[in-house]
ZANUVEX-685071 format. One line per 3 residues: number of its first residue (from 1); for each residue x, y, z of N, C-alpha, C, O, CB. Coordinates in pm, whole numbers, plus 32768, in hexadecimal, padded with zeros to 4 digits. Glycine has a CB too. Example, Ala and Ser with C-alpha at 12.3 -4.5 7.8 and 13.67 -1.06 7.14 Angstrom:
<recs>
1) 8527:7DC7:830C:84CE:7E3E:830C:8528:7EB6:830C:8590:7EB4:834E:846B:7E41:8389  8505:7F1F:82C4:8557:7F96:82CA:850A:8003:8313:853D:8072:8324:8580:7FC4:823C
</recs>
This chain:
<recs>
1) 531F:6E43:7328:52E9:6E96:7390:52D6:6E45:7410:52DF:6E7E:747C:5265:6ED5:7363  52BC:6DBD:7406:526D:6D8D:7495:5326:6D43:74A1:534A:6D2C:7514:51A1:6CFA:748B  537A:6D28:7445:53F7:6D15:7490:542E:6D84:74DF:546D:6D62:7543:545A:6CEF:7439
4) 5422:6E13:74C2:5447:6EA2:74DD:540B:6E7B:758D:5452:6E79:75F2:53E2:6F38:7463  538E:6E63:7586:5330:6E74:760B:5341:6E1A:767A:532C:6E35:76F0:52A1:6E65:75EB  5377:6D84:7637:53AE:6D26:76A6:542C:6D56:76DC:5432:6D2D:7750:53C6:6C97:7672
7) 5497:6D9B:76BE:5518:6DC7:76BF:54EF:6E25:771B:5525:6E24:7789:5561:6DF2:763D  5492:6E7F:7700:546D:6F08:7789:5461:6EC5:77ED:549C:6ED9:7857:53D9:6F6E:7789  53F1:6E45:77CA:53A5:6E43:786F:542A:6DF2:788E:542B:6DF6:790A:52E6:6DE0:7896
10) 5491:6DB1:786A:54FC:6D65:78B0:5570:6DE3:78DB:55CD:6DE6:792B:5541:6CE2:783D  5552:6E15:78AA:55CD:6E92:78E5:5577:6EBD:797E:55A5:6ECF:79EF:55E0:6F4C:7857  54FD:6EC2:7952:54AC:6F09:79D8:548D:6EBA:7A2B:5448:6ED9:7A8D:542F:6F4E:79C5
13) 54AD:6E64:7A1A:54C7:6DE3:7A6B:5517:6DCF:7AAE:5517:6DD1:7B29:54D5:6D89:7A3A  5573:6DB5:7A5D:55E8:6DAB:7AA6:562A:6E33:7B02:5670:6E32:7B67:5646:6D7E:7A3E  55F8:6E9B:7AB8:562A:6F28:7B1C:55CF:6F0D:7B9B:55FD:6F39:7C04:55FF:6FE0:7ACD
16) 555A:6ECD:7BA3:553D:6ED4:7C1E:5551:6EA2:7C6F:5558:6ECC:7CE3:54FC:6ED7:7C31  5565:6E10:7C34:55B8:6DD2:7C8E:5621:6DD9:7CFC:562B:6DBC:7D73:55DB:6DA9:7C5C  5689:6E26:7C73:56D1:6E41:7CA7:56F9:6EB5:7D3F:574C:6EBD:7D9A:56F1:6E46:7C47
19) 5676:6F06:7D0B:5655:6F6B:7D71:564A:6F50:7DF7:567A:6F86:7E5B:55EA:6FA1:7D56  55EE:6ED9:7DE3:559C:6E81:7E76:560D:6E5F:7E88:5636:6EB9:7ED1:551D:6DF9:7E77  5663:6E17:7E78:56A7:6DB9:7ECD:573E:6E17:7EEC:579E:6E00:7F36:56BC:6D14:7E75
22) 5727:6E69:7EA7:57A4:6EDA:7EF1:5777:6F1A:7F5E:57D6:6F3B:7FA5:57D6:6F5B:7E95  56FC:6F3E:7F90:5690:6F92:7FF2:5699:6F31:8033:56D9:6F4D:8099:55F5:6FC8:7FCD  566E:6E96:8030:5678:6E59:80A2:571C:6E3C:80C6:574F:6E2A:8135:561F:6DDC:8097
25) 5756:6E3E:8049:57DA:6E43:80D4:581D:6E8D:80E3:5896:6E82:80F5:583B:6DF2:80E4  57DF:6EE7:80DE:5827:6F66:814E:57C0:6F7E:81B8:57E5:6FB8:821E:5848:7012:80FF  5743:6F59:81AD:570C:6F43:8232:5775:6EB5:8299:57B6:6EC0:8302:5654:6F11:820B
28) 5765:6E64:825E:57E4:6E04:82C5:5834:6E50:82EE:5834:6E64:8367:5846:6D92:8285  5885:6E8B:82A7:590E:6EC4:82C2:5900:6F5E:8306:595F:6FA3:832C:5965:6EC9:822E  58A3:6F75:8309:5879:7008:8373:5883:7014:83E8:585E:6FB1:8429:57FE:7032:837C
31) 58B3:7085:8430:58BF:7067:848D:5844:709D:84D9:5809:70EF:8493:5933:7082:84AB  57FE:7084:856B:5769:70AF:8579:57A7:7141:858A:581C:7165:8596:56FB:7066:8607  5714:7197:8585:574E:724B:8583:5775:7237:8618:5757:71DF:8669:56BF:72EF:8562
34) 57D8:72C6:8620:57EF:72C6:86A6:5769:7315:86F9:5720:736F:86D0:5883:730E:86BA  5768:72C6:878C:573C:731A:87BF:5762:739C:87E7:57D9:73B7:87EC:5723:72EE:87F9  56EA:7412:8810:5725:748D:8817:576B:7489:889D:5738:744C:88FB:56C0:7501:8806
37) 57CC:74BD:88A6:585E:74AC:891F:581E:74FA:8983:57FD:7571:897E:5915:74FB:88F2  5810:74AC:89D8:57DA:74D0:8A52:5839:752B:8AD0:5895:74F3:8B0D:57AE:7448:8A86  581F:758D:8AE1:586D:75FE:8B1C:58CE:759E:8B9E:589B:7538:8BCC:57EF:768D:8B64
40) 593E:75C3:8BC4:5972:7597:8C3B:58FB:75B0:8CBC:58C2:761C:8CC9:5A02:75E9:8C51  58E6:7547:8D0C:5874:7563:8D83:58BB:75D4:8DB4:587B:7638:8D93:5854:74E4:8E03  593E:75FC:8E06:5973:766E:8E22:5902:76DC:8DD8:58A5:770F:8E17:5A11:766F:8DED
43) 5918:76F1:8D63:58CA:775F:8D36:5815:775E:8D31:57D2:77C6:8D2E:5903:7771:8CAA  57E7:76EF:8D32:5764:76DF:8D6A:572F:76DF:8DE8:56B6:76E0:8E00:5741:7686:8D4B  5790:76DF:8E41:574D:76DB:8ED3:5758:773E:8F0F:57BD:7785:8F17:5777:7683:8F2B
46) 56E2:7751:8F46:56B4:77E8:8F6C:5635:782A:8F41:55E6:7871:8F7F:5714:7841:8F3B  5639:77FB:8EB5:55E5:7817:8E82:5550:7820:8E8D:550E:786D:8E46:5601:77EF:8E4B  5522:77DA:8EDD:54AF:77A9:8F2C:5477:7820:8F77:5402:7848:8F77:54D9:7736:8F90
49) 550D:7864:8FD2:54F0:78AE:9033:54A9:7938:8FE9:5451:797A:9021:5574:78C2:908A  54D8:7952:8F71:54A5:79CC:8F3D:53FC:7A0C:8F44:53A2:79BA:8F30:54CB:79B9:8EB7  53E1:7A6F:8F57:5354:7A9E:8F66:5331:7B4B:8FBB:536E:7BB4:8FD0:530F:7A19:8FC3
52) 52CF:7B21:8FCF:52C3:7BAA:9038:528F:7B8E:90B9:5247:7B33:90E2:525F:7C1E:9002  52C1:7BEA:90EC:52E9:7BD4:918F:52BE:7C56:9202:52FA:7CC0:91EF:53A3:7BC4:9195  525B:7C53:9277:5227:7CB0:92A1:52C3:7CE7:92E1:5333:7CB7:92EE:51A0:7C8D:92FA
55) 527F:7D63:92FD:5302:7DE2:934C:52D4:7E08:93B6:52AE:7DAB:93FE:5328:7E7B:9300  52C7:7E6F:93DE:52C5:7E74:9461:5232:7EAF:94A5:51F4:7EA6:950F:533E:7EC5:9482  5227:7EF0:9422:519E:7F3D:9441:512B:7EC5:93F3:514A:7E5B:93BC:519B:7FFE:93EA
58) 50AD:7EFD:9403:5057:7ED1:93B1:5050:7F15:9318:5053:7F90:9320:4FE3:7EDC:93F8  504A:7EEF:92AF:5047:7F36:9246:50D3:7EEC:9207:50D6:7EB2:919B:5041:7FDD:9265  5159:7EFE:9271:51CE:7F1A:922C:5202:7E72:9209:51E4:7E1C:925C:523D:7F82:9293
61) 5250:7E4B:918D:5270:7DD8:9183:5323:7E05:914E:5351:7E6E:9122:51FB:7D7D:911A  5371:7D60:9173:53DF:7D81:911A:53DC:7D06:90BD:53AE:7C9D:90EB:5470:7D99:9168  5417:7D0D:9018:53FE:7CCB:8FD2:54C8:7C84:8FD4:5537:7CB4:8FEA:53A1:7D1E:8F52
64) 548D:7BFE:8FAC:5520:7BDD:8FDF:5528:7B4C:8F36:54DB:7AEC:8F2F:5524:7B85:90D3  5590:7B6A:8ED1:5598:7AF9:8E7E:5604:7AFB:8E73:5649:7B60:8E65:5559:7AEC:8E0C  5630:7A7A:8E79:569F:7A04:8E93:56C5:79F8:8DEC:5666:79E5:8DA0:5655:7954:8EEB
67) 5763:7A04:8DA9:5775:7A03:8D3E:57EF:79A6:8D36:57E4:794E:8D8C:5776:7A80:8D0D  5852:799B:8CF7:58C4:7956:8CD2:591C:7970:8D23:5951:79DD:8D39:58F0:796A:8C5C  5938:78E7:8D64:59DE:78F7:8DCB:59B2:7914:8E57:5A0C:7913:8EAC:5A59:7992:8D9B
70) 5933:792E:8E7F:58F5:796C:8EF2:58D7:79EB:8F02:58B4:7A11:8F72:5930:7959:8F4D  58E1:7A61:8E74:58FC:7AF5:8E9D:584A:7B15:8E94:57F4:7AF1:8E45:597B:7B62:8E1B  584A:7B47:8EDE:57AD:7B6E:8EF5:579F:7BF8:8EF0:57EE:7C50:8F11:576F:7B41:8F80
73) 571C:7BFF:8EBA:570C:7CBB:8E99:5686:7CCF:8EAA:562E:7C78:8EA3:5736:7D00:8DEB  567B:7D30:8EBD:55B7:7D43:8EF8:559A:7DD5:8F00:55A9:7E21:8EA1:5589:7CFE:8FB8  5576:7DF4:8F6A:553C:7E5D:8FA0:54E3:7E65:9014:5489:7E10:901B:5506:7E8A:8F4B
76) 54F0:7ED5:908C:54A5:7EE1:90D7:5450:7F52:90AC:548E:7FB6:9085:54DC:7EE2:9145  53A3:7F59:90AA:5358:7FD2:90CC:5309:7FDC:9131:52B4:7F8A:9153:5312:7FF5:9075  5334:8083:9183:52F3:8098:91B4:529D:80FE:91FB:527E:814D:91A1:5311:806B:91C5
79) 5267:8126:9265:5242:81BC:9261:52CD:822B:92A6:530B:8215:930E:51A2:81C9:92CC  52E2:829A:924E:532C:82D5:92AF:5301:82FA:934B:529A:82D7:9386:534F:833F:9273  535D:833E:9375:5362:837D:93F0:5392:83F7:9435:5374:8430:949E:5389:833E:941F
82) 5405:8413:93B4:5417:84A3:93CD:53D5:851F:93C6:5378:84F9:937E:545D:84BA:939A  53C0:8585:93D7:5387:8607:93B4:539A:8619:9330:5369:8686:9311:53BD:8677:93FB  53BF:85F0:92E9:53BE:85F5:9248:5377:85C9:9202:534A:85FE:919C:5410:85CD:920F
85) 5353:8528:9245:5333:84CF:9205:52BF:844A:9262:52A2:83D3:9252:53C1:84A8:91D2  52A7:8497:92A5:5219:8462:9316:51DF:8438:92D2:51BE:847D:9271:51B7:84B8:936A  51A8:838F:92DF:5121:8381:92A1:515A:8360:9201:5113:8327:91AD:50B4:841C:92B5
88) 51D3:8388:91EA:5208:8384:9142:51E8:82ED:911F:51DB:82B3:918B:52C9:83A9:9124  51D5:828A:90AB:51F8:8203:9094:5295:822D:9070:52B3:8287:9021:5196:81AD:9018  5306:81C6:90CA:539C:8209:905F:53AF:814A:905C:5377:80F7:90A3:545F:829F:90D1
91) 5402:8138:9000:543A:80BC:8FB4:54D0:80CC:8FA3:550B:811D:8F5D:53F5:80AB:8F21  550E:8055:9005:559A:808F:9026:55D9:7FFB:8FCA:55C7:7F90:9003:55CA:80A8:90F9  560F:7FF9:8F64:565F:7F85:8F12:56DE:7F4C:8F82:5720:7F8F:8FD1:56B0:7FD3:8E6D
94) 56E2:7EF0:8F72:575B:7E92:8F98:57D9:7ED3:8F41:57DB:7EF7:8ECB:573B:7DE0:8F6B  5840:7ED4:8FA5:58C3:7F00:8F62:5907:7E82:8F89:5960:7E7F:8F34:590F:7F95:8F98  5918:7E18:8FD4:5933:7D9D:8FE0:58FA:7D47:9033:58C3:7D5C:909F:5996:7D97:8FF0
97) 590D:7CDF:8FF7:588C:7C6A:9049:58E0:7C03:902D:5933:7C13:8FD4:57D1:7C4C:8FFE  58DA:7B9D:9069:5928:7B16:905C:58C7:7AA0:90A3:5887:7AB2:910A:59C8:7B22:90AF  58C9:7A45:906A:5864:79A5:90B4:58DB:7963:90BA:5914:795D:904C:57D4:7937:9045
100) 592B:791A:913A:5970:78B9:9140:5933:780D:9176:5964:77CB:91D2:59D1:78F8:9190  58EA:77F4:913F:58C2:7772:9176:5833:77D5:91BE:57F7:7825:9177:594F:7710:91F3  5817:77C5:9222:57A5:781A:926E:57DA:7890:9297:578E:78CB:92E3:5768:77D7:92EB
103) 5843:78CA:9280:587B:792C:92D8:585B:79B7:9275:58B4:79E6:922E:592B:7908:9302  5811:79D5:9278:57F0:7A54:9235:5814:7AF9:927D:5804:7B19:92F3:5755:7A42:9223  583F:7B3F:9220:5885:7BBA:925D:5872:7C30:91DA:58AE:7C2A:916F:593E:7B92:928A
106) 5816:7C93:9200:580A:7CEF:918A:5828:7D9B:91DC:5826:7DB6:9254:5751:7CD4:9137  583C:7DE7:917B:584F:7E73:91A7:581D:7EDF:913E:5845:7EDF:90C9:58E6:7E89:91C4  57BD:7F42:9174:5760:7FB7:90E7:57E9:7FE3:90F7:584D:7FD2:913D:56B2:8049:9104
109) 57AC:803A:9070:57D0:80D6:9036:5794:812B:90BA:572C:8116:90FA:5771:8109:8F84  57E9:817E:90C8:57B5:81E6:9126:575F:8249:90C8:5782:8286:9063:5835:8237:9178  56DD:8244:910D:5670:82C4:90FE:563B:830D:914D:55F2:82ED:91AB:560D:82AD:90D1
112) 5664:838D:9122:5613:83FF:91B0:5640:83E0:9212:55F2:83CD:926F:5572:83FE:91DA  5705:83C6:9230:5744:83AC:9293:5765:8335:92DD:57B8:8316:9332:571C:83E5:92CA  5704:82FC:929D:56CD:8250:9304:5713:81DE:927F:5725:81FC:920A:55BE:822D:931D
115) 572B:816C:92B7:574B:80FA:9287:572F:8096:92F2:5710:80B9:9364:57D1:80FB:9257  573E:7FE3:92BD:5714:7F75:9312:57B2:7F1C:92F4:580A:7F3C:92A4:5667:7F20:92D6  57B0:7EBF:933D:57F4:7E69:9352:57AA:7DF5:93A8:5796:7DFE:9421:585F:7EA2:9383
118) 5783:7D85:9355:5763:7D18:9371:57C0:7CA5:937F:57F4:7C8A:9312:5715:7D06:9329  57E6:7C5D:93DB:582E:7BE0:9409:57EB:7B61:944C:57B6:7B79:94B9:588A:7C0B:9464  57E7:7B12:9430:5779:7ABE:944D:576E:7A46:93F6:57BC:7A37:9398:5702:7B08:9444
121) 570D:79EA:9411:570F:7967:93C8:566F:7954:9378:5613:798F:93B0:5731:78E3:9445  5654:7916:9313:55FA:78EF:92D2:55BF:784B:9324:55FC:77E4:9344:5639:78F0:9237  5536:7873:932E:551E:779B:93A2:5489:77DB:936B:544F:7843:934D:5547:7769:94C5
124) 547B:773A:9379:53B3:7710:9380:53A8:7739:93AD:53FE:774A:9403:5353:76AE:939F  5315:778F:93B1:52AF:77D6:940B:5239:777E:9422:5256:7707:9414:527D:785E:93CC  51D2:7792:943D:5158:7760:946C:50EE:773D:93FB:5085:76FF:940B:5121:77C5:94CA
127) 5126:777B:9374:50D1:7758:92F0:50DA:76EC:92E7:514E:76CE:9302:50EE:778A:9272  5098:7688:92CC:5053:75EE:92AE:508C:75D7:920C:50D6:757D:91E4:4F7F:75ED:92B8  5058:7636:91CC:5098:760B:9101:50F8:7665:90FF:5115:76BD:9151:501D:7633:9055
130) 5128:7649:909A:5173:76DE:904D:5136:7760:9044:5179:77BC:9071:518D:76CC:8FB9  50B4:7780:900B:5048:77EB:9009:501F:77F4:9077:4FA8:7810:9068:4FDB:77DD:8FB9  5035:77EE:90E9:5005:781F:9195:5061:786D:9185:50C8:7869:9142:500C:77BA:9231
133) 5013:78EF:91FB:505B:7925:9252:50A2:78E0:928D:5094:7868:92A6:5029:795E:9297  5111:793E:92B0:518A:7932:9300:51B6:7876:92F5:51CC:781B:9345:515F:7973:93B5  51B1:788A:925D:5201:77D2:9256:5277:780A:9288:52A5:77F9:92F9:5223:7767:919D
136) 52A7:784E:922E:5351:7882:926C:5352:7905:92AC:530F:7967:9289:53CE:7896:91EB  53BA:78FD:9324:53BE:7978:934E:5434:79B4:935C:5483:795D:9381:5386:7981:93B1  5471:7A2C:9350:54F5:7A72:9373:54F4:7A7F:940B:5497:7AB8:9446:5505:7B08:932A
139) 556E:7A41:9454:556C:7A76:9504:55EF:7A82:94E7:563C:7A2E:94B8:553A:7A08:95A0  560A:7B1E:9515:5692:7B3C:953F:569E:7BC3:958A:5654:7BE7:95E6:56ED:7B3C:94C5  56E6:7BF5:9566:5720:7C9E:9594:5701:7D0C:953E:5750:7D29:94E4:57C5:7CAE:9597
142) 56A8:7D43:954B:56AB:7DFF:9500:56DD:7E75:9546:56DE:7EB0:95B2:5611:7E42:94E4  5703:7E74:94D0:574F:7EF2:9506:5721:7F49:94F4:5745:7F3B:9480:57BC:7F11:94E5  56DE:7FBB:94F3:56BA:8023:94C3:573D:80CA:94B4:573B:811F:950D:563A:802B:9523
145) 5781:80D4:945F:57FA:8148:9462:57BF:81D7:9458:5774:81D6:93F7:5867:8136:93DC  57BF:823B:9487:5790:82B4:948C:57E6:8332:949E:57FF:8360:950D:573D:82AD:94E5  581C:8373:9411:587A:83C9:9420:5848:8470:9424:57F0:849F:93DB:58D7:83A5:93B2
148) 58A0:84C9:9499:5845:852E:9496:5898:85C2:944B:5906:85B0:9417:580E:8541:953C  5873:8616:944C:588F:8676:93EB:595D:8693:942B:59A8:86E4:93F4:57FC:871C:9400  5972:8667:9467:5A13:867C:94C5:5A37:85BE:948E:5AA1:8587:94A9:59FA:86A9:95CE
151) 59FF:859D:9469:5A1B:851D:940E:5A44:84A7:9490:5A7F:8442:946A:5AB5:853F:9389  5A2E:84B1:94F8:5A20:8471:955F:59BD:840E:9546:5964:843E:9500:5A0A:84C0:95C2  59A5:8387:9567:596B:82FD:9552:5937:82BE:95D1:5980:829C:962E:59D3:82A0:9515
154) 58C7:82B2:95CE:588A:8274:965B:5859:821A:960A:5833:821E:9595:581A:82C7:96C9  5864:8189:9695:5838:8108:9647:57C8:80CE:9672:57E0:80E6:96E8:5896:80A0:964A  5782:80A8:9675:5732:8060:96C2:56FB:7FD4:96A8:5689:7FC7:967A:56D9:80A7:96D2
157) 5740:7F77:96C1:56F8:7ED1:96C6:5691:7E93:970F:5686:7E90:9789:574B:7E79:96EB  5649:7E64:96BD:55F0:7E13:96DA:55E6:7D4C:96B5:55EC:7D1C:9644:558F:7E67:969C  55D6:7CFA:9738:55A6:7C77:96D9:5523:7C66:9696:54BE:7C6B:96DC:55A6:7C01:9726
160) 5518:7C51:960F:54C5:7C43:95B8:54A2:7BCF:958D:54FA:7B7A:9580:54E1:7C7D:9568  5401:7BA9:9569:53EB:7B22:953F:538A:7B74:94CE:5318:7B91:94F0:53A7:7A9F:95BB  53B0:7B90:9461:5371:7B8C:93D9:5354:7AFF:93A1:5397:7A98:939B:53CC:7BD4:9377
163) 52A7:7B30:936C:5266:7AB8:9359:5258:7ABE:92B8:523D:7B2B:9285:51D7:7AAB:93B2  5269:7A51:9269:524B:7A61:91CC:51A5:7A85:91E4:5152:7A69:923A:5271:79BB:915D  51A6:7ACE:916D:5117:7AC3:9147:50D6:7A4A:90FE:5126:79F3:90DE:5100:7B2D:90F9
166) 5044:7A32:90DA:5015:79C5:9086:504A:79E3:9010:5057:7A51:8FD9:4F83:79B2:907D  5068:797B:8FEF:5085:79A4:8F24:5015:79F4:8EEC:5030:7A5B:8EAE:5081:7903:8EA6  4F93:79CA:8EFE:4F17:7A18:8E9F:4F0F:7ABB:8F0C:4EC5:7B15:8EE2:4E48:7998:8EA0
169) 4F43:7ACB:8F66:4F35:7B49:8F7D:4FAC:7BB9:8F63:501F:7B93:8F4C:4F0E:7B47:8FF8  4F94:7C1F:8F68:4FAD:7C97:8F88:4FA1:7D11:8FDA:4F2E:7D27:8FFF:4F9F:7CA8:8F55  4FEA:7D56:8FF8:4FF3:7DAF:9067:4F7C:7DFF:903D:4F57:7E16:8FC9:5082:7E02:907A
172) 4F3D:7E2A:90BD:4ED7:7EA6:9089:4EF2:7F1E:9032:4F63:7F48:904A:4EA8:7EE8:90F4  4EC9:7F4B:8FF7:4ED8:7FA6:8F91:4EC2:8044:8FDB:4E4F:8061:8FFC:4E68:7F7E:8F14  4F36:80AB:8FF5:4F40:810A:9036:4F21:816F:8FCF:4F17:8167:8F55:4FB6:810F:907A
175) 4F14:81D9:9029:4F30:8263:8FAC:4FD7:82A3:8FA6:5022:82C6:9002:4EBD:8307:8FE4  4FE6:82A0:8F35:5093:82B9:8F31:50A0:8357:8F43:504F:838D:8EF8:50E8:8285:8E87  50CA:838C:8F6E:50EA:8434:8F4C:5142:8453:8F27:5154:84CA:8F10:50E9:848D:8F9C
</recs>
């Protein structure tokens, strides 16, 4: 019996051995994990610029995020103006947006006749951190498009300096109808 028992513990011995010194060398022979692959900067830059951004009125903001390749998608809301829709909150989606380096250029969905066209560049504003107001600001061209029941289009541009909002804020809270 106690020959039976020296024979175990040498098998279990030796299996462990053998164990350890196979674990350590394949730790030698490992290669370190990879790190996780860090996106092309191309597709990270821009990214920064993303947030929300005052409009024209008080109340109204446009939300602007920066995604892969530069294609940007957002949304403007704001109060209508037509006889339909006076006083309305309306929320007009991006049908294309593009960030080229600073050169930012977006265009709504037409609602209740109206659509935007923004052209213009992304630059520092007067915010001190990242979380200030107006760290970044949009200055360019709006367009405002306005089609009427004879489907005729009046344009009207304006230069615009949209200011980001603070990160911890938000737009005032309206009544929607």
């Amino acid at each position: 019996m106690s020959k039976l028992r020296a024979i175990f513990v040498a098998v279990v011995f030796v299996a462990v051995y053998a164990f350890t010194s196979s674990a350590q060398d394949s730790k030698k022979t490992a290669q370190p994990p990879a790190s996780p692959s860090a996106a092309p900067r191309e597709a990270q830059a821009g990214r920064e610029f993303s947030g929300m951004y005052s409009f024209l009125k008080e109340g109204e903001f446009v939300q602007i995020t920066v995604e892969d390749e530069g294609r940007v998608t957002g949304f403007v809301s704001r109060y209508g103006e037509g006889a339909s829709d006076k006083g309305a909150f309306l929320d007009q989606f991006f049908r294309s947006g593009k960030l080229d380096g600073v050169k930012l250029t977006f265009t709504t969905e037409t609602v209740h006749a109206v659509w935007f066209e923004f052209r213009g560049t992304v630059e520092r504003g007067e915010g001190k951190n990242p979380a200030d107001e107006a760290y970044y600001v949009l200055k360019g061209t709006l367009t405002d498009n306005t089609s009427d029941a004879a489907k005729k289009v009046t344009t009207h541009s304006q230069e615009v300096i949209l200011k980001r909002f603070p990160e911890d804020a938000s737009p005032a809270a309206s009544p929607r109808n």
